[in-house]
C-alpha positions in Angstrom: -34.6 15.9 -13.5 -32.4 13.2 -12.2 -30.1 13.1 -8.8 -26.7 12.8 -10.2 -23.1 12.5 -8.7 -20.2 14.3 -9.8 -16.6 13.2 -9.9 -13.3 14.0 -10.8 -11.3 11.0 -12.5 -7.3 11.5 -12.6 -4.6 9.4 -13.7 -2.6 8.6 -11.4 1.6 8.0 -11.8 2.1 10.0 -14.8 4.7 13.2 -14.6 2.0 15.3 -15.8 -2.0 16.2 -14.3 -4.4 14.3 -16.3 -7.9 14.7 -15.3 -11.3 15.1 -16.2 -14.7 16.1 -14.4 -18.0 15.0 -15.2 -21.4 14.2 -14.1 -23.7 10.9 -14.1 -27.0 10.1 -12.8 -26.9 7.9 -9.9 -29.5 5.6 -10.4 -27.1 3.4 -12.4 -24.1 0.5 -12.1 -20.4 0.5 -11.9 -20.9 -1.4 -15.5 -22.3 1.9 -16.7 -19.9 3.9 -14.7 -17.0 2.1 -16.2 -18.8 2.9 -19.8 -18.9 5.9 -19.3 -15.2 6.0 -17.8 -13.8 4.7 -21.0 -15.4 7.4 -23.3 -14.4 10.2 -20.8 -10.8 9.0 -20.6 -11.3 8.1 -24.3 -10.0 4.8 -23.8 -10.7 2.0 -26.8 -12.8 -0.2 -23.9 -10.1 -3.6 -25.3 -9.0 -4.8 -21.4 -10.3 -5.7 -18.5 -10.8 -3.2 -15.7 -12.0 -3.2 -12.3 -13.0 -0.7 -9.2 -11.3 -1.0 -5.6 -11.8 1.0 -2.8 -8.1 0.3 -1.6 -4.8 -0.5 -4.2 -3.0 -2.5 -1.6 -5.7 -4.4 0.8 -9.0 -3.7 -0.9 -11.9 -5.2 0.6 -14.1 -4.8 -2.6 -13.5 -5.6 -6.4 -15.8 -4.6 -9.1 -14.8 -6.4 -12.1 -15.9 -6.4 -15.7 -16.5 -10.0 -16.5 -17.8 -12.8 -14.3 -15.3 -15.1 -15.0 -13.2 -13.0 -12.6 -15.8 -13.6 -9.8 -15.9 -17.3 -10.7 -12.1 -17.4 -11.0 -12.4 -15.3 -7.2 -14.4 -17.7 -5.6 -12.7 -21.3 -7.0 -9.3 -19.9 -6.0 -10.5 -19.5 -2.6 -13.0 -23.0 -2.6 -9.4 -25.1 -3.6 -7.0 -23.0 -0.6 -9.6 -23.6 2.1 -10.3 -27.4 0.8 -6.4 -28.5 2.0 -6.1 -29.9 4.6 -2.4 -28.3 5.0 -0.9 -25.0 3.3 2.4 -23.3 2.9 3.3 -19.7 4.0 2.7 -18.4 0.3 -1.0 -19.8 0.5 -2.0 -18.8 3.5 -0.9 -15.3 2.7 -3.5 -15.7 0.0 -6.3 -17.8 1.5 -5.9 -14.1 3.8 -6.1 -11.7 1.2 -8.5 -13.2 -0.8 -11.2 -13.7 2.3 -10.4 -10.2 3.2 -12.1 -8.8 -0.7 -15.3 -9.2 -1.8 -15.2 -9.9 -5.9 -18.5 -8.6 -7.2 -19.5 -8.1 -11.1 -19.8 -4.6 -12.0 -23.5 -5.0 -13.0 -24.9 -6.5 -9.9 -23.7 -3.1 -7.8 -25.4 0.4 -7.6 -23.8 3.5 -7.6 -25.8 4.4 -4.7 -25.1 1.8 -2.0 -21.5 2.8 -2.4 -20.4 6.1 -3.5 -21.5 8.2 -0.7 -20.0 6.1 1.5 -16.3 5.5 -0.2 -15.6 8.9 -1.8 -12.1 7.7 -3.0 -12.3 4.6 -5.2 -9.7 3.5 -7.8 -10.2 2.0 -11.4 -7.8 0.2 -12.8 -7.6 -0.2 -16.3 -5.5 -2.9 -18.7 -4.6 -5.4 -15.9 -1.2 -5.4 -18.3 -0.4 -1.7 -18.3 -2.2 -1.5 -15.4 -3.4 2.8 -16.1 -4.8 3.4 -12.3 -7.2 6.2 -12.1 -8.2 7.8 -8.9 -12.4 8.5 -8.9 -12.8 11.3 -6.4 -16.6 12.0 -5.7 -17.3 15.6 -5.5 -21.1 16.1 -4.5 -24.5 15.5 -4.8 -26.7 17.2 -7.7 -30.2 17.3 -7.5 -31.7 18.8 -10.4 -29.1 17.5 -13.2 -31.6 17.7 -16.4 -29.7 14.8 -18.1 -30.2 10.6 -18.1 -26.7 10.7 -19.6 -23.1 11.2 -18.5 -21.3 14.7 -19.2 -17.5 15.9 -18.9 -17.3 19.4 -17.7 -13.6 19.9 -17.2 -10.6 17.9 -18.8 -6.9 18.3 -18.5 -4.2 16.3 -20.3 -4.3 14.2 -23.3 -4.7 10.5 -22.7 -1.8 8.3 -23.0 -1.4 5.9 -26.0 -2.9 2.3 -25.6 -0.9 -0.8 -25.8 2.7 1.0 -25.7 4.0 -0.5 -22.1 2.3 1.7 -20.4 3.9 5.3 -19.0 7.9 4.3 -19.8 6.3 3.3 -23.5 4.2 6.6 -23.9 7.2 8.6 -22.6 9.5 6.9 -25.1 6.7 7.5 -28.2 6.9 11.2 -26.8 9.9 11.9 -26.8 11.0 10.2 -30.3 8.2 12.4 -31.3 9.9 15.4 -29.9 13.0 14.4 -31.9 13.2 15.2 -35.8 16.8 13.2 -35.4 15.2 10.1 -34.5 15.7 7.4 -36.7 12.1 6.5 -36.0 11.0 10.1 -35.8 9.3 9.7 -39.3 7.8 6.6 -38.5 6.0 7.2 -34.9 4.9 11.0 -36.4 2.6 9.1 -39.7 1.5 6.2 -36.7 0.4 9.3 -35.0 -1.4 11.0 -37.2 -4.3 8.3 -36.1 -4.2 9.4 -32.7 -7.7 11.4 -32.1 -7.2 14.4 -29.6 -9.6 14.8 -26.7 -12.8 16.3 -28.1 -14.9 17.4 -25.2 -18.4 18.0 -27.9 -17.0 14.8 -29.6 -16.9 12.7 -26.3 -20.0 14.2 -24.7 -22.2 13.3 -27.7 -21.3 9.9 -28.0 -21.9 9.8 -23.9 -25.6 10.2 -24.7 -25.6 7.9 -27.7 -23.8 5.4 -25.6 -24.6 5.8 -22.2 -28.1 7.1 -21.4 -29.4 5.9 -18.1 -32.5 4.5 -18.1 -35.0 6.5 -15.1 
């Protein structure tokens, strides 16, 4: 049996609920969290991403490549090595000493989801698809080493439209035979995989077992 944490993920900013509950073992890393994120969303995993305990002044960043750390830390090296700044940069010699950049790997679920139970990931820095992680409980005896979705709600939006104002158009030209690309979206569609809860759940043990 494995001590596990439950959560329910929700995208946020869209005009209708899309959510999805599941379960992971806590003995893991946001790097596996974020794995398992993208198959429970059923996102294609082809952009960066990154957890925050706070969208506006965060004072942590979990990111997804450690290039962004590096990036973090020389951008802050070069502002504190002049010897004079302007307004603009010390407005962001501020914000950047106030966060803490850290690669998803090198931090435990443990050390802080009981103690943040709001975070936010952000996904596609572009499109920027904000999800709010909501930690729901502690379970004790969960008899898995692998993720599971429980609950869902709402189909995910398309990928690489422009975000919500380019799903919404794709929807509603869908929702228009008169559209003179009404037969073009609807064959581009016919890709689209709807959310399969078995489908999704069995690739979250292929994928994303957690080792004990």
């Amino acid at each position: 049996m494995y001590k596990a944490y439950q959560f329910k993920l929700s995208l946020m900013d869209g005009d209708e609920p899309i959510w999805r509950r599941f379960v992971i073992p806590a003995e893991t890393n946001f790097k596996r969290l974020h794995d398992a994120i993208q198959l429970v969303m059923w996102w294609d995993d082809e952009h960066l991403a990154k957890f925050e305990d706070d969208l506006r002044e965060p004072t942590f960043r979990f990111v997804l490549f450690r290039d962004e750390v590096y990036d973090h830390k020389e951008h802050l090296a070069y502002l504190k090595s002049k010897s004079e700044l302007s307004e603009f940069e010390r407005l962001m010699l501020s914000r950047l000493q106030r966060v803490k950049v850290r690669h998803m790997k090198n931090v435990k679920l443990p050390t802080i989801i009981e103690k943040h139970p709001v975070l936010y990931y952000t996904y596609d820095y572009g499109e920027d698809w904000t999800h709010e992680l909501a930690f729901e409980g502690v379970i004790e005896d969960y008899p898995n080493p692998y993720p599971t979705v429980t609950e869902w709600v709402g189909e995910t939006p398309h990928e690489g439209v422009g975000g919500w104002e380019g799903n919404q158009m794709i929807r509603d030209i869908l929702a228009d035979p008169t559209h003179p690309e009404h037969e073009e979206y609807k064959e581009a569609s016919k890709g689209v995989q709807a959310y399969d809860i078995d489908k999704i759940n069995h690739m979250l043990e292929v994928y994303v077992t957690v080792k004990k």
